[in-house]
C-alpha positions, 0 to 999 in steps of 0.5 A, a space after each residue: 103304251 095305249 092297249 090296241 085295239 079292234 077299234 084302234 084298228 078300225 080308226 087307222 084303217 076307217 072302217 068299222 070294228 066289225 069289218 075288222 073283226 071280220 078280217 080275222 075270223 070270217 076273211 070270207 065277208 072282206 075282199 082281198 084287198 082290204 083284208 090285206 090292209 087291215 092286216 098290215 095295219 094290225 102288225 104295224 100296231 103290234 096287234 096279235 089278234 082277238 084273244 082265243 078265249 074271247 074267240 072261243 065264246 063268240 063261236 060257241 066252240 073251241 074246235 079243239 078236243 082234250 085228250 088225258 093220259 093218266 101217265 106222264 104226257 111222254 107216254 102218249 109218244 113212246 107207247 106204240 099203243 098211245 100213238 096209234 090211238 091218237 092216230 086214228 083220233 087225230 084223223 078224226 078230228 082232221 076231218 072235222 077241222 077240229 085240234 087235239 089238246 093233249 093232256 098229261 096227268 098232272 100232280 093231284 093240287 093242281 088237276 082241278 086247275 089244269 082241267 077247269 082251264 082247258 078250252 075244248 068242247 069235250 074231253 077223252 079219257 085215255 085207259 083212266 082206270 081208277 083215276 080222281 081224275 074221271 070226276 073232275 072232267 065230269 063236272 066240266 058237263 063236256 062231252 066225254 067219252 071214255 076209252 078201255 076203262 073205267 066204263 061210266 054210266 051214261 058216258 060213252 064208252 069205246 073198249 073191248 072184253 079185254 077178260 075174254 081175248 086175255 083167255 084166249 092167249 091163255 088157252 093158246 099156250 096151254 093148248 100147246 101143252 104148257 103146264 109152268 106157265 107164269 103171267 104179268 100183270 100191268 096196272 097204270 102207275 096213277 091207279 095202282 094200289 097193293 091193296 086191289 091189283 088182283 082182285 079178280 071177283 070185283 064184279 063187272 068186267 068193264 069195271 076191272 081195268 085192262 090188267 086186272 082183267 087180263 089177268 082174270 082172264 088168264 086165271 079163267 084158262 087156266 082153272 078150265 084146263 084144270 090147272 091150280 092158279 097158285 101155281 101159277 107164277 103171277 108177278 106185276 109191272 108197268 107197261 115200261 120196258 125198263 120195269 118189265 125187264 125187271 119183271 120179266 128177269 125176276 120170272 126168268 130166274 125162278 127154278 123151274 122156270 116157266 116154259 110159257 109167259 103171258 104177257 099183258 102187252 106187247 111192250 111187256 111182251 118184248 122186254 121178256 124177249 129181251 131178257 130171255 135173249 141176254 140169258 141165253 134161253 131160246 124162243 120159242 124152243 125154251 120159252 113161249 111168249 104170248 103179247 098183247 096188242 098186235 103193235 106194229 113192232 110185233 110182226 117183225 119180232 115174229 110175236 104170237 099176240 091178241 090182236 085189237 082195233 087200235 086205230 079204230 078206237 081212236 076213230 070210234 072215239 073221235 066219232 062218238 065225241 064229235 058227232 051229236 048226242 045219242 041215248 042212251 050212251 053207246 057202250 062200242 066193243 070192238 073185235 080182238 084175235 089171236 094171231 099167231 107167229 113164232 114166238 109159241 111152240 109146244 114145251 120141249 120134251 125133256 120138261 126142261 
């Protein structure tokens, strides 16, 4: 069959190519009637309209922003602290009329390929701590901006002192009076490495990762309460409930046990909860926990929790990909607060 065309059209119609392209992306230049004619003309011919990449270069932009997830794409669904970022981007981009794209961390031979095809007009870096990724969106010369971690010099950046409001939920709990106090650490599957995962003293706080530094900050209560951070039980997971259960478990069944868990999250935090429900330890009276996050589940659950801005990033990082071009690049530190709720109380007396 003859391929059909813009001009295919315009010959049946006997109009010129113009005004037929006109009726698919600028209607307002057409009135009603001939509009409506084109456009049936074009579906009685098969004709799906102008190619999106071809519509993309004569506009000049492609209305769409890419989001990137160093974990699997599910997880921007399943993580309650995924979904409320994309809401406050999405409601960004609504505003704007632009559409996300949404980008899960590919097998490392075909990134290169997935990102060099995307058709966006700028990309944002969701938590990419050492990930290969960063440098392959960069040398799409797109507009970035990067959220939580890794902040890049000259790149906007959105995020909060993850090191300091994690002392804070140390300082909570040892306030309290706890002394056999343990904490989890998370680190993004796609950047984990047995090697580096602790290594607190890597310089710059923007540089370390959300886990590294929330567990550095953890060790900075500590050692200020006069506490020795090898007593400290340290053990590592994902932001999973299924590893963190398994994580969780395996501090819970430590003799002595803990009296108080720092968790890394909410999601991280919520599974200890579970685990500790299952073997019949109460909270807050056996054990105090401690999330991070304030997700919309904590309330309910009653969880004493470092609260952030999670909508708000996602806003603040529409804005920054969306709006034009500041110097230098904004660096945004958004406010945390501890809020807290049930699940913290001082060690029973006992020391059991």
């Amino acid at each position: 069959m003859q391929r059909v065309t813009l001009q295919t059209i315009a010959d049946r119609v006997g109009v010129s190519r113009t005004t037929v392209s006109n009726a698919f992306s600028r209607p307002d230049q057409l009135n009603e009637e001939l509009r409506r004619r084109i456009l049936e003309v074009a579906g009685e011919l098969g004709y799906p309209g102008p190619h999106p990449a071809a519509r993309t270069l004569r506009r000049g932009r492609a209305g769409v922003i890419g989001v990137i997830f160093t974990e699997e794409l599910s997880y921007a669904f399943a993580d309650s602290y995924a979904v409320g970022f994309l809401r406050g981007l999405a409601s960004v981009a609504e505003q704007s009329g632009t559409g996300l794209h949404l980008i899960g961390w590919p097998s490392p031979d075909v990134a290169e390929e997935v990102i060099a095809d995307a058709v966006v007009d700028g990309f944002c870096l969701f938590s990419p701590e050492g990930h290969p990724l960063v440098q392959t969106v960069l040398r799409r010369r797109l507009p970035v901006v990067t959220v939580d971690y890794p902040y890049v010099e000259g790149v906007p950046f959105v995020g909060i002192e993850d090191r300091v409001a994690a002392r804070t939920a140390a300082e909570h709990v040892l306030g309290l009076g706890h002394r056999r106090v343990a904490a989890l650490g998370v680190q993004p599957e796609a950047g984990r490495t047995d090697r580096d995962w602790l290594d607190l003293d890597r310089p710059g706080d923007l540089r370390f990762g959300a886990g590294r530094a929330r567990v550095a900050g953890y060790r900075d209560a500590c050692l200020a309460a006069g506490l020795e951070w090898q007593d400290v039980v340290v053990d590592r997971t994902a932001n999973d409930r299924e590893l963190a259960w398994r994580a969780a478990a395996r501090i819970l069944d430590r003799i002595p046990r803990p009296t108080a868990i720092l968790a890394p999250t909410d999601e991280v935090a919520f599974a200890v909860l579970d685990v500790a429900a299952q073997r019949g330890i109460e909270v807050p009276r056996d054990l105090s926990v401690v999330g991070f996050d304030d997700v919309p589940a904590a309330a309910p659950a009653g969880l004493t929790t470092i609260r952030q801005p999670i909508t708000e990033k996602g806003t603040t990082a529409g804005r920054l990909l969306l709006e034009p071009s500041r110097e230098p690049a904004p660096c945004v530190l958004m406010p945390t607060e501890l809020i807290v709720r049930r699940t913290t109380a001082p060690p029973r007396g006992d020391g059991a």
